[in-house]
The first five atom37 places (N, CA, C, CB, O) and aatype in JSON, in Angstrom:
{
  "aatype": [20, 20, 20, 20, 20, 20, 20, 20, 20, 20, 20, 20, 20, 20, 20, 20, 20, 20, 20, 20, 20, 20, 20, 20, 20, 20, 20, 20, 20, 20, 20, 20, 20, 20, 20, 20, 20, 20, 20, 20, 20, 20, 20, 20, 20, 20, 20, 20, 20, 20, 20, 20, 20, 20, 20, 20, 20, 20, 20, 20, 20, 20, 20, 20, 20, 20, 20, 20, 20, 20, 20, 20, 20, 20, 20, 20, 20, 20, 20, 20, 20, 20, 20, 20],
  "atom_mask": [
    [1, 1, 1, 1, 1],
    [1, 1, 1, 1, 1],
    [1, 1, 1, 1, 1],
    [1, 1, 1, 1, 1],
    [1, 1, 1, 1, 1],
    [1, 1, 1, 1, 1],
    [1, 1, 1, 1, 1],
    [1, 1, 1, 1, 1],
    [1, 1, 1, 1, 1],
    [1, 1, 1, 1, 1],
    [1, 1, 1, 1, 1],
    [1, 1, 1, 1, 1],
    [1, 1, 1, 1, 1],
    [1, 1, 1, 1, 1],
    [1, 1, 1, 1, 1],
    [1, 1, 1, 1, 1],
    [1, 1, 1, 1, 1],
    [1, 1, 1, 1, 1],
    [1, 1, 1, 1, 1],
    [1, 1, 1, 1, 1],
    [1, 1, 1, 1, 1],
    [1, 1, 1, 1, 1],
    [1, 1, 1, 1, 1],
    [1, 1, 1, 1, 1],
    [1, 1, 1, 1, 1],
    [1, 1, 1, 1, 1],
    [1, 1, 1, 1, 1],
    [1, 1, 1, 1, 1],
    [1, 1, 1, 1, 1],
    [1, 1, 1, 1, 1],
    [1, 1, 1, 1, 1],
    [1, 1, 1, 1, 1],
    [1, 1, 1, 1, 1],
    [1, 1, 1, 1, 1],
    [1, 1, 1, 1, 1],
    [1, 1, 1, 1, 1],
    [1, 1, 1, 1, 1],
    [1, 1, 1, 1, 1],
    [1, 1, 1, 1, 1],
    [1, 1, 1, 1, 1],
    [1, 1, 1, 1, 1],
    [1, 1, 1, 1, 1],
    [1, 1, 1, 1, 1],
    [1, 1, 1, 1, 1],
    [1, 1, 1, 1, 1],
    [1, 1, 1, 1, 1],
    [1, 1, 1, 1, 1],
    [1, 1, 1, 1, 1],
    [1, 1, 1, 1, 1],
    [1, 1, 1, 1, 1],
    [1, 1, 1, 1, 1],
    [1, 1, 1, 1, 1],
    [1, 1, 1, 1, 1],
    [1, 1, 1, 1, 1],
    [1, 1, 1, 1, 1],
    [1, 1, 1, 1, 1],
    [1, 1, 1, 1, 1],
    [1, 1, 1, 1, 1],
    [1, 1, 1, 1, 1],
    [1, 1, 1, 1, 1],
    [1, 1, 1, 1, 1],
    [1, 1, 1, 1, 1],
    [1, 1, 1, 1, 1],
    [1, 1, 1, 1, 1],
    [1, 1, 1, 1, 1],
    [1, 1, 1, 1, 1],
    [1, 1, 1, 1, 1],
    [1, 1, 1, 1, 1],
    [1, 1, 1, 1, 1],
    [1, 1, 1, 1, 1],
    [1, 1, 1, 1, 1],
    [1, 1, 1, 1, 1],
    [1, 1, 1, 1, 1],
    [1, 1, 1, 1, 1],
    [1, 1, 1, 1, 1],
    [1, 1, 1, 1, 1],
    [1, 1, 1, 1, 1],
    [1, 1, 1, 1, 1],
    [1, 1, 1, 1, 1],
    [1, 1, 1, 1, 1],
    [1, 1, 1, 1, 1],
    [1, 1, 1, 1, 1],
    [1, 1, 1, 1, 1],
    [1, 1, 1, 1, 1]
  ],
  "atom_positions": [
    [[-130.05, 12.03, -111.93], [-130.88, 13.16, -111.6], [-132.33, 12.76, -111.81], [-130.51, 14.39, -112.44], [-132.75, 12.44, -112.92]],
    [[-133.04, 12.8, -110.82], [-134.47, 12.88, -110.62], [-135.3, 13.82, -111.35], [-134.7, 13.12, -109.38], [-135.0, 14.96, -111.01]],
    [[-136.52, 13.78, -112.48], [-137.44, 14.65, -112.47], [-138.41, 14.52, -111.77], [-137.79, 14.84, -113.39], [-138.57, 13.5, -111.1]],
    [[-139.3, 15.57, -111.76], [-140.21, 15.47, -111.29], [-141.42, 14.61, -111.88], [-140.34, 16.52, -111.08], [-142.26, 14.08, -111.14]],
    [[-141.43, 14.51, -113.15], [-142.14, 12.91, -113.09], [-141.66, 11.47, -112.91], [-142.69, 12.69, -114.2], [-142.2, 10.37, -112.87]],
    [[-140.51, 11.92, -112.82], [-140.31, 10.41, -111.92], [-140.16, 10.13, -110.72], [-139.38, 9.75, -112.15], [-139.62, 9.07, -110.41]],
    [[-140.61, 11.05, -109.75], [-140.58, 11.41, -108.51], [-142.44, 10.95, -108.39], [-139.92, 13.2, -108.25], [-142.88, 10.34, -107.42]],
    [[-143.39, 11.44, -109.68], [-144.46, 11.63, -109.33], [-145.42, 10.17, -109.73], [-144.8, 12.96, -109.94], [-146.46, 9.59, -109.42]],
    [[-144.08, 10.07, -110.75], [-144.85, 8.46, -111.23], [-144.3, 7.4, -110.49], [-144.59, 7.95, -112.9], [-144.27, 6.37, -111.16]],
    [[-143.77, 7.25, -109.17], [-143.43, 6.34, -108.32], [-143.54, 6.59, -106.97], [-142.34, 6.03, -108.56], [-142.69, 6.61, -106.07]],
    [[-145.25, 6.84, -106.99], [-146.08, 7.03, -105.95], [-145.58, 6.31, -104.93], [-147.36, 6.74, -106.19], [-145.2, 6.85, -103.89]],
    [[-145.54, 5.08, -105.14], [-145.27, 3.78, -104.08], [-144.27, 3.78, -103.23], [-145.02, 2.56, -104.69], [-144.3, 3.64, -102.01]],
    [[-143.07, 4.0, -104.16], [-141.59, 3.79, -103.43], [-141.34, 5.03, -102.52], [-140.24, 3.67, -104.6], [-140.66, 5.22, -101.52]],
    [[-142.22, 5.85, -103.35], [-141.73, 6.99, -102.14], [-142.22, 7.17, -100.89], [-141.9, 8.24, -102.49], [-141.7, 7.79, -99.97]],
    [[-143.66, 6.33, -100.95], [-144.31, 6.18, -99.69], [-143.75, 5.48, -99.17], [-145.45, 5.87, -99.58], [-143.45, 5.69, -97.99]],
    [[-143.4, 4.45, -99.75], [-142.11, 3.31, -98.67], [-141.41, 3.96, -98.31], [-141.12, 2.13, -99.2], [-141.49, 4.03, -97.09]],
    [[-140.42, 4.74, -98.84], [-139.22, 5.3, -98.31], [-139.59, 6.43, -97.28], [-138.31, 5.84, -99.48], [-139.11, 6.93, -96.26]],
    [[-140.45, 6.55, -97.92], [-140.89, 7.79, -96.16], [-141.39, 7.06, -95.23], [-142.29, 9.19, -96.21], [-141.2, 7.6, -94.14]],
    [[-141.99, 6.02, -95.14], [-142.4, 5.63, -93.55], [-141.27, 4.7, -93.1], [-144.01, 4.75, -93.37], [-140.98, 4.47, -91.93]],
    [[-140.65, 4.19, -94.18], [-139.4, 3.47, -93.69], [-138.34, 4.73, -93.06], [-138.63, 2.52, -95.11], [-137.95, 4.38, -91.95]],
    [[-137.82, 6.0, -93.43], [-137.55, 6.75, -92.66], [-138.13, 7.22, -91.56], [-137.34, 7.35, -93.14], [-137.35, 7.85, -90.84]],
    [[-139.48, 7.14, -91.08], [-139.96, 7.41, -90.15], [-139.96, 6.54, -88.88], [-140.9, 7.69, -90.56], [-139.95, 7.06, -87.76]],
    [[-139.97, 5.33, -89.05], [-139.49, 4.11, -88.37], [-138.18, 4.27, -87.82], [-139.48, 2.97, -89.27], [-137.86, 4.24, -86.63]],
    [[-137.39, 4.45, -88.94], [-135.89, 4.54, -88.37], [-135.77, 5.48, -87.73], [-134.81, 4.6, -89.21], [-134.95, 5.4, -86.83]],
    [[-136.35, 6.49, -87.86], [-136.04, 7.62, -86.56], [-137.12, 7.82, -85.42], [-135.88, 9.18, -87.18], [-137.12, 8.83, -84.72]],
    [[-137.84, 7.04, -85.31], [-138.46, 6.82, -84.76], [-137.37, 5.46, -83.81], [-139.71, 6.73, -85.59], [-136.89, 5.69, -82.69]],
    [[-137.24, 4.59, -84.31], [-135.8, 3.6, -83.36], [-134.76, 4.4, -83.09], [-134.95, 2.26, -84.23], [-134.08, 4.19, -82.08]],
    [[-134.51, 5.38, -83.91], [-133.72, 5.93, -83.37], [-133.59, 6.62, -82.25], [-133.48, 6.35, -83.95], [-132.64, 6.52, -81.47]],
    [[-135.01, 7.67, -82.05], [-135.4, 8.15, -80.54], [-135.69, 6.93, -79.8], [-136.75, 9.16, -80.44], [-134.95, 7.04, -78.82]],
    [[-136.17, 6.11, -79.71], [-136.06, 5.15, -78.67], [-134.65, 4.67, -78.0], [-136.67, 4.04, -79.21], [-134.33, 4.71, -76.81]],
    [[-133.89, 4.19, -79.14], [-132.51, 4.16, -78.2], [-131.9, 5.11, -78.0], [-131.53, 3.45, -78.55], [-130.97, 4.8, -77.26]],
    [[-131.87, 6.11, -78.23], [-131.31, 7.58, -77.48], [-131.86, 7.88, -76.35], [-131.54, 8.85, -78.23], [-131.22, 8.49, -75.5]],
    [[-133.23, 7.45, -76.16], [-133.55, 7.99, -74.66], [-133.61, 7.27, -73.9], [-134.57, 8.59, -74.36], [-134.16, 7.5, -72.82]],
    [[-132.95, 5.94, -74.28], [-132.85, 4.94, -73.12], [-133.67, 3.44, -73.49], [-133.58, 5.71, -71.69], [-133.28, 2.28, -73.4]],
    [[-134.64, 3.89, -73.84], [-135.55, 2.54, -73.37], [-135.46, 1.07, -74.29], [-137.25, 3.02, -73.44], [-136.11, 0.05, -74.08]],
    [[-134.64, 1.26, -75.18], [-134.45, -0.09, -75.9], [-133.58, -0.69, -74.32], [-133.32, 0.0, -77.78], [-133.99, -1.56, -73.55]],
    [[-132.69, -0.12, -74.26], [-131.78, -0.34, -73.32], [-132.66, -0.97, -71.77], [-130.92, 1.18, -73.18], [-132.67, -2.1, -71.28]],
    [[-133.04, -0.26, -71.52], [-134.03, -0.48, -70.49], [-134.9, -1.74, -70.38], [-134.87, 0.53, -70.59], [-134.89, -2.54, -69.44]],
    [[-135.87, -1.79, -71.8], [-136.41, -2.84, -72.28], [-135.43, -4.54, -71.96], [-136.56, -2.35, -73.87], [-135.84, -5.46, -71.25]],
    [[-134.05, -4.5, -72.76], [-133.56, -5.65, -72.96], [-133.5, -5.84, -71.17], [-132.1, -5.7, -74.03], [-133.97, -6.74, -70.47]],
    [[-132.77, -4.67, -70.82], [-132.14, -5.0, -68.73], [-133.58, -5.84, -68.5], [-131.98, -2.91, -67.09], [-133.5, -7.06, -68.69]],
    [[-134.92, -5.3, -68.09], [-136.07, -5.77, -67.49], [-136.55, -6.76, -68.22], [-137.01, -4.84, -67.29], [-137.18, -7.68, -67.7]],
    [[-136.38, -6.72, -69.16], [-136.97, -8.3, -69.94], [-135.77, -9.03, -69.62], [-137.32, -8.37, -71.92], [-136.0, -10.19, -69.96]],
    [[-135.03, -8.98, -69.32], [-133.63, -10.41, -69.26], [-133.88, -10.67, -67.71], [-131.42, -9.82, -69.65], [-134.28, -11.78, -67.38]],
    [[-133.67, -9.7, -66.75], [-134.44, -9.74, -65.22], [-135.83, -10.5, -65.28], [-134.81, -8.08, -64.64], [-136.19, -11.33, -64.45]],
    [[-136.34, -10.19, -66.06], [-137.9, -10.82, -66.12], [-137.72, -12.66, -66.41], [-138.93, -9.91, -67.73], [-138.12, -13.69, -65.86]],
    [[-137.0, -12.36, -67.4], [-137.08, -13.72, -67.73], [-135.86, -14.8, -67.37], [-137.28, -13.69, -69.13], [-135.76, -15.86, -67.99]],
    [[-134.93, -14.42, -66.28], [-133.82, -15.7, -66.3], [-134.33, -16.43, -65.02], [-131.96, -15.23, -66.15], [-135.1, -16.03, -64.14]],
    [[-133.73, -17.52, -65.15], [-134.59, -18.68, -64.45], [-135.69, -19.28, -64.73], [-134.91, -18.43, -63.44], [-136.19, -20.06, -63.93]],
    [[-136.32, -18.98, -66.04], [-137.23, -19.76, -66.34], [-137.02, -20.79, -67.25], [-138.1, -19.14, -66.65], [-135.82, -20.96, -67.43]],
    [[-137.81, -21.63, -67.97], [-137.89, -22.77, -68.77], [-138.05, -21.98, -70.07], [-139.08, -23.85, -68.39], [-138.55, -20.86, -70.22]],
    [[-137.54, -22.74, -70.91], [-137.39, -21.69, -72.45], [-138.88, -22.13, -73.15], [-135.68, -22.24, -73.83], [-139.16, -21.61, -74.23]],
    [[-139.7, -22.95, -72.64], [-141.02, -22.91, -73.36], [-141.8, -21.19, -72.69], [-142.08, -24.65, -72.82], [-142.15, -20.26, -73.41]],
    [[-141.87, -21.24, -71.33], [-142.08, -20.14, -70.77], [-141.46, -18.96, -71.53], [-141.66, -20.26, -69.51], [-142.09, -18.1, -72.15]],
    [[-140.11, -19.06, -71.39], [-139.25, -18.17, -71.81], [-140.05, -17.46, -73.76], [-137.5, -19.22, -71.77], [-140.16, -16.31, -74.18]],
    [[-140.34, -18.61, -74.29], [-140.69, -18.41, -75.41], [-142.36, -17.42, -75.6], [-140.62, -19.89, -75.94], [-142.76, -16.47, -76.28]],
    [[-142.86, -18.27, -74.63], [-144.56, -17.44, -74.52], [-144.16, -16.22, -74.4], [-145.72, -17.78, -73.11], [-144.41, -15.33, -75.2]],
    [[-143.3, -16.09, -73.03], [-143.18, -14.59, -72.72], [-142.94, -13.58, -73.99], [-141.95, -14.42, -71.71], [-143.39, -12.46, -74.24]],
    [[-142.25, -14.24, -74.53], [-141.74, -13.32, -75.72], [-142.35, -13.13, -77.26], [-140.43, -13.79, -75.95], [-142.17, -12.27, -78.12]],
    [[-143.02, -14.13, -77.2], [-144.39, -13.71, -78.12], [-145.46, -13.05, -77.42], [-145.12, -14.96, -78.74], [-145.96, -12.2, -78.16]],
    [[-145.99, -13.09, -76.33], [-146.3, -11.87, -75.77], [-146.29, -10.48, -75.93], [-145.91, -11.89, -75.12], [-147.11, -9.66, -76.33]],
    [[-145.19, -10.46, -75.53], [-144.13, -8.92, -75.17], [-144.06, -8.78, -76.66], [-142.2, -9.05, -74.19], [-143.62, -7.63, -76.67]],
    [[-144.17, -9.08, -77.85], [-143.77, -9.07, -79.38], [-145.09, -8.63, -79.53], [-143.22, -10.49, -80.28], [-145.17, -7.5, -80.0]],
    [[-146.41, -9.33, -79.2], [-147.6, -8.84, -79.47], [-147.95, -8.1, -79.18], [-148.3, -9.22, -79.37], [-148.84, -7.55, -79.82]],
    [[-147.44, -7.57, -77.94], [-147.88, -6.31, -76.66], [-147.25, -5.31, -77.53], [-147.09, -6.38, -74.76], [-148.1, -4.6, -78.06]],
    [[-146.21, -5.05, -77.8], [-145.17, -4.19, -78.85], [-145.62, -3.32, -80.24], [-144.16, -5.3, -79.44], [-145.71, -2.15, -80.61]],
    [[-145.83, -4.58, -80.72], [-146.25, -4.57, -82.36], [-147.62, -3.54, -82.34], [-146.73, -6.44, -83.06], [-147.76, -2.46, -82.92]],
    [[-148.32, -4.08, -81.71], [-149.94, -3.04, -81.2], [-149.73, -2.41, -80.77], [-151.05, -3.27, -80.42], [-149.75, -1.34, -81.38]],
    [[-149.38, -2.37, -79.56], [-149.1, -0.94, -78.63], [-148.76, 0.69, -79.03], [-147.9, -1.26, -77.88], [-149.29, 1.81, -79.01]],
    [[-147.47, -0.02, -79.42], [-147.21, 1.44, -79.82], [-147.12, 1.76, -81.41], [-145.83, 1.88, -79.16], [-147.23, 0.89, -82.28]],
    [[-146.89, 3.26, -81.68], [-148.01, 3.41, -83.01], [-147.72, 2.53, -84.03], [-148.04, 4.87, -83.76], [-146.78, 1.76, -84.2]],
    [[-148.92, 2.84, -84.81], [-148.07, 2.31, -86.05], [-149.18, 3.03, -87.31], [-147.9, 0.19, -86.09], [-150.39, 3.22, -87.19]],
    [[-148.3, 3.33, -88.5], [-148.99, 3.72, -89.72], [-150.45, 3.3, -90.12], [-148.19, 3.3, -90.71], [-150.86, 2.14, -90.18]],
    [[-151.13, 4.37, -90.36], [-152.63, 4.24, -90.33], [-152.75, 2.53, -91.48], [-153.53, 6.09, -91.17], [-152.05, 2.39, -92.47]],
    [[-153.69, 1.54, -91.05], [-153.74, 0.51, -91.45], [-155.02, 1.21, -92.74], [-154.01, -0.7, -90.19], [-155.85, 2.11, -92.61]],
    [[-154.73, 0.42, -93.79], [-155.77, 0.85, -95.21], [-157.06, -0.49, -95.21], [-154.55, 0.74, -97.14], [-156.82, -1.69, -95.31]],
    [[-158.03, -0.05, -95.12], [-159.27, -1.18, -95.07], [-158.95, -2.32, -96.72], [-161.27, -0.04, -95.16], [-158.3, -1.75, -97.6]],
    [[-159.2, -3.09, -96.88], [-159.17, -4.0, -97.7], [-160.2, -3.62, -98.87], [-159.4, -5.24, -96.98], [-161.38, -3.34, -98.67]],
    [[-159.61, -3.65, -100.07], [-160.53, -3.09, -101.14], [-161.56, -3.56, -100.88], [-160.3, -3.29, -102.48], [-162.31, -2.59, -100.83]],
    [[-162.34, -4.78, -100.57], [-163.69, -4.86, -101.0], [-164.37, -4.1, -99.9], [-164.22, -6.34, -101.21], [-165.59, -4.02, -100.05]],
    [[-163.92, -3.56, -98.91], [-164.7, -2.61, -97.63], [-164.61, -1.22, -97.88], [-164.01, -2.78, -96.09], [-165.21, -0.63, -96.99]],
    [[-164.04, -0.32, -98.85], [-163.52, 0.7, -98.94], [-164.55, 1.43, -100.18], [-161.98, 0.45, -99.16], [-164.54, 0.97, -101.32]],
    [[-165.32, 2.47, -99.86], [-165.99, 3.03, -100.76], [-165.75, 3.09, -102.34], [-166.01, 4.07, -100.32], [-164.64, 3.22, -102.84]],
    [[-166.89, 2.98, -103.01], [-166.72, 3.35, -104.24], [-166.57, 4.35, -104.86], [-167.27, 3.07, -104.66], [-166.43, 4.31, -106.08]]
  ]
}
């Protein structure tokens, strides 16, 4: 059983555990509405017949295009940039 100060004194984990749930359901609506699915069909169309160095760019690409693109949890400036 959880109190509430130990709920309050483990600021951290709980922030992990909430954006790590938010992620997962967040993948989770993606493959429910199709488009993981979608994704692999047009990227495998996209890419057969090529050379696996090609094959490889493409896909660090499409990994970079990904990772940025779509959202992601507000990024925190680096202590020494961040007000006093």
């Amino acid at each position: 059983m959880l109190s509430w100060s130990d709920i309050t004194n483990n600021k951290a984990a709980w922030n992990t555990f909430v954006w790590f749930a938010t992620l997962v359901a967040l993948a989770d609506g993606l493959s429910s509405t199709g488009f993981i699915a979608w994704l692999g069909k047009e990227g495998g169309a996209l890419m057969s017949g090529i050379s696996p160095g090609m094959a490889t760019i493409v896909l660090l690409l499409a990994f970079y295009l990904l990772h940025y693109l779509l959202p992601a949890p507000p990024r925190t400036p680096p202590r020494c940039c961040r007000p006093c």
